[in-house]
ROLOMI-70231 format. One record per atom (N, C-alpha, C): residue in one letter; chain; atom name; x, y, z. Coordinates in steps of 0.2 Angstrom, whole numbers, plus 5000, padded with zeros to 4 digits. Last residue first. Layout:
N
> a|A|CA|X|Y|Z
...
end
This chain:
78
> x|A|N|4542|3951|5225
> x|A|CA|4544|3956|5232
> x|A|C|4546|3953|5237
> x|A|N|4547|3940|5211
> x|A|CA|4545|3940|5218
> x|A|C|4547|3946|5222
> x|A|N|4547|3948|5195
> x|A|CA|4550|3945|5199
> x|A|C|4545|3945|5208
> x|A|N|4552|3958|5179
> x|A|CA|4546|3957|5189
> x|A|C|4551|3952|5191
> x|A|N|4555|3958|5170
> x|A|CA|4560|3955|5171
> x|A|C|4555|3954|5178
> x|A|N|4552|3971|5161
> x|A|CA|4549|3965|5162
> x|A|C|4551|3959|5163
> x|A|N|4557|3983|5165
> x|A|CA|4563|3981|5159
> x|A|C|4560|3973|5159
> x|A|N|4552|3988|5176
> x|A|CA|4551|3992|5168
> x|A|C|4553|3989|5163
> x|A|N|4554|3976|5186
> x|A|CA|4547|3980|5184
> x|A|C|4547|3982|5176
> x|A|N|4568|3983|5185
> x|A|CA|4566|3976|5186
> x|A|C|4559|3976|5181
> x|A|N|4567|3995|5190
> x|A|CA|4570|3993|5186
> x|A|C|4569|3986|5181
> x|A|N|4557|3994|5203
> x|A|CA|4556|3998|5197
> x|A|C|4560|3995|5191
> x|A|N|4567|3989|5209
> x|A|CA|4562|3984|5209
> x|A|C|4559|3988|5204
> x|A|N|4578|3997|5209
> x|A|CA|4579|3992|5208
> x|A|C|4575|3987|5208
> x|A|N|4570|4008|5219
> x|A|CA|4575|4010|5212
> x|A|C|4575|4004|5209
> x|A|N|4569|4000|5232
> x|A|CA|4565|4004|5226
> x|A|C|4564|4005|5220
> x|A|N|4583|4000|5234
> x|A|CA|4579|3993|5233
> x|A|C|4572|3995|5230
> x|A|N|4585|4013|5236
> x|A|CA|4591|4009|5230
> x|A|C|4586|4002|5229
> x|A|N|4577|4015|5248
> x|A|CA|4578|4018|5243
> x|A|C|4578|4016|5236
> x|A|N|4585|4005|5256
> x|A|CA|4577|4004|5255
> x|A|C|4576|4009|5247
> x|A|N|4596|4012|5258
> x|A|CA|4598|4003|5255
> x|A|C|4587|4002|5254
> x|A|N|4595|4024|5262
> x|A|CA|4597|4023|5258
> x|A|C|4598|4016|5255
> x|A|N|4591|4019|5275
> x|A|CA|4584|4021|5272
> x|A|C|4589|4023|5265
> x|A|N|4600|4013|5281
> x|A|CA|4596|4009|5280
> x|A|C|4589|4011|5274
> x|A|N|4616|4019|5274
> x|A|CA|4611|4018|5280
> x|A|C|4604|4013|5277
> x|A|N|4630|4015|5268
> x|A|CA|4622|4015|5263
> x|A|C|4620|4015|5272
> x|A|N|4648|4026|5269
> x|A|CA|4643|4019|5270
> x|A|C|4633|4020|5268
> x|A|N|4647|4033|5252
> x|A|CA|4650|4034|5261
> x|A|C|4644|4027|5260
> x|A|N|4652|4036|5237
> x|A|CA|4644|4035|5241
> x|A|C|4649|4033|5247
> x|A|N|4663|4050|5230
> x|A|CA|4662|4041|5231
> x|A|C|4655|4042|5239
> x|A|N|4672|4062|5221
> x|A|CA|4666|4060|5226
> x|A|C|4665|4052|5225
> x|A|N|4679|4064|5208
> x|A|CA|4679|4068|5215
> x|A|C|4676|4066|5221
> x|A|N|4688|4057|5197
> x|A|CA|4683|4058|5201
> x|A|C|4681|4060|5208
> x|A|N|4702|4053|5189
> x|A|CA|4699|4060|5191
> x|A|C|4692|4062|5195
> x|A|N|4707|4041|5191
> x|A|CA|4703|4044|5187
> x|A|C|4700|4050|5186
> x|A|N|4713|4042|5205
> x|A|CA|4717|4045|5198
> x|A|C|4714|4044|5193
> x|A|N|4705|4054|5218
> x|A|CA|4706|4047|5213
> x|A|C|4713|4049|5205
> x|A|N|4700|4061|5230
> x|A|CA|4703|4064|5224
> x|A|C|4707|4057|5222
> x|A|N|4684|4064|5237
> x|A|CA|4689|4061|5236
> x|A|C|4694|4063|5230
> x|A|N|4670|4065|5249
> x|A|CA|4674|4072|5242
> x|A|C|4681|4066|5244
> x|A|N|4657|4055|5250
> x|A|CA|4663|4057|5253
> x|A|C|4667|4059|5247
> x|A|N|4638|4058|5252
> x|A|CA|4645|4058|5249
> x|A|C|4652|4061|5250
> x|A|N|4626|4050|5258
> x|A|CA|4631|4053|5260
> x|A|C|4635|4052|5256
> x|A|N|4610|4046|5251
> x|A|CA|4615|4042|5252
> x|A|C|4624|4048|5253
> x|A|N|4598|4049|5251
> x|A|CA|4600|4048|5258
> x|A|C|4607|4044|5257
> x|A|N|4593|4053|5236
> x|A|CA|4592|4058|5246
> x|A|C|4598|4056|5250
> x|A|N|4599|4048|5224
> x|A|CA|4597|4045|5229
> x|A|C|4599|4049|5235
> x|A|N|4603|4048|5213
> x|A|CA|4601|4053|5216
> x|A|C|4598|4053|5222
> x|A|N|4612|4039|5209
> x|A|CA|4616|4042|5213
> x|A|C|4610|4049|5214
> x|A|N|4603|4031|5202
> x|A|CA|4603|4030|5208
> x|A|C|4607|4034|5212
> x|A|N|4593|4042|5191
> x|A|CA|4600|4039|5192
> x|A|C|4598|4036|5200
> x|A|N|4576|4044|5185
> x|A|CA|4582|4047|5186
> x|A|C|4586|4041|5188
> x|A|N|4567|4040|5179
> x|A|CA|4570|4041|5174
> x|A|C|4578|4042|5179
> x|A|N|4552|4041|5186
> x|A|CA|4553|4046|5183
> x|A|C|4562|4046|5179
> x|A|N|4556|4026|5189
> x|A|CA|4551|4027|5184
> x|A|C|4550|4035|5181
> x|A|N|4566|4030|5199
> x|A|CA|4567|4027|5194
> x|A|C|4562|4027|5187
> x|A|N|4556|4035|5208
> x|A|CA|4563|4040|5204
> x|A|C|4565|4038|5199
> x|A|N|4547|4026|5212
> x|A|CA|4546|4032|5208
> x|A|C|4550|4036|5205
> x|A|N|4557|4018|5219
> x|A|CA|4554|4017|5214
> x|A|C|4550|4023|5210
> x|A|N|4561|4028|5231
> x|A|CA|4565|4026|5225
> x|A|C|4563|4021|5216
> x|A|N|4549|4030|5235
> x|A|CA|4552|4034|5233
> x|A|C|4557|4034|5228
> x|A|N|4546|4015|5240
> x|A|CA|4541|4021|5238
> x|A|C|4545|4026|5231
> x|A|N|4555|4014|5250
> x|A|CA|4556|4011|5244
> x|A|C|4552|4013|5239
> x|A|N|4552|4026|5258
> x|A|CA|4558|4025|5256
> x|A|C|4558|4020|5250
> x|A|N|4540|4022|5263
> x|A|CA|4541|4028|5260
> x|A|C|4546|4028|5256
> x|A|N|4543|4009|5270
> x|A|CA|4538|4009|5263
> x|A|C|4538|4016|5258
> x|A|N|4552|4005|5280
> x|A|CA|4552|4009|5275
> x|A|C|4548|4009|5269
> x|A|N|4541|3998|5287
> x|A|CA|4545|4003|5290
> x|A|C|4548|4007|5285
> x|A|N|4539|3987|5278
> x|A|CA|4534|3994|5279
> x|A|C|4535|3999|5283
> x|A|N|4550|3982|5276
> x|A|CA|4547|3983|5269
> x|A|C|4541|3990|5272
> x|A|N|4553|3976|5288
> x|A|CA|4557|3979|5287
> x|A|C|4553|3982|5280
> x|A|N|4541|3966|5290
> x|A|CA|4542|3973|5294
> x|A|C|4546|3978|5291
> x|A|N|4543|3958|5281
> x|A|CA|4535|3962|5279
> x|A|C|4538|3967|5284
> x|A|N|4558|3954|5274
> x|A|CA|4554|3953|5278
> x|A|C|4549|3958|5278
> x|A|N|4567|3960|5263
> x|A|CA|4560|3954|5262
> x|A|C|4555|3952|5266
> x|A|N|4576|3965|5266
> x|A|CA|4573|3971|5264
> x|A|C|4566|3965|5262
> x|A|N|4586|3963|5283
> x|A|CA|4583|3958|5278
> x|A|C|4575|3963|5273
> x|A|N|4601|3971|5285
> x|A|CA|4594|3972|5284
> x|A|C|4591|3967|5279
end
């Protein structure tokens, strides 16, 4: 998914939307709605690992990620 081209960015505008807003309210990227969790058992002890990223989970993250950017005055070209 090219998340630079103008179609792909307003097909998901809700979604990057969203993730940028979750970020500025603070929250983590593992809060991310649409990213599927597969229950596993590690030898660090950790339970759970992100499943493949669908599309509206990589818009999301790309959200989050441009907030981040954005907050820590780093901006940059959309």
């Amino acid at each position: 998914m090219d998340i630079t081209a103008f179609s792909t960015r307003s097909k998901y505008a809700a979604q990057i939307n969203a993730g940028y807003s979750a970020r500025l309210k603070g929250q983590g990227l593992s809060t991310n709605p649409h990213i599927h969790w597969i229950e596993v058992t590690s030898m660090d002890g950790s339970n759970r690992k992100a499943g493949p990223m669908s599309d509206t989970a990589l818009a999301w993250q790309h959200g989050w990620r441009l907030a981040d950017r954005d907050e820590k005055g780093r901006g940059g070209t959309r």
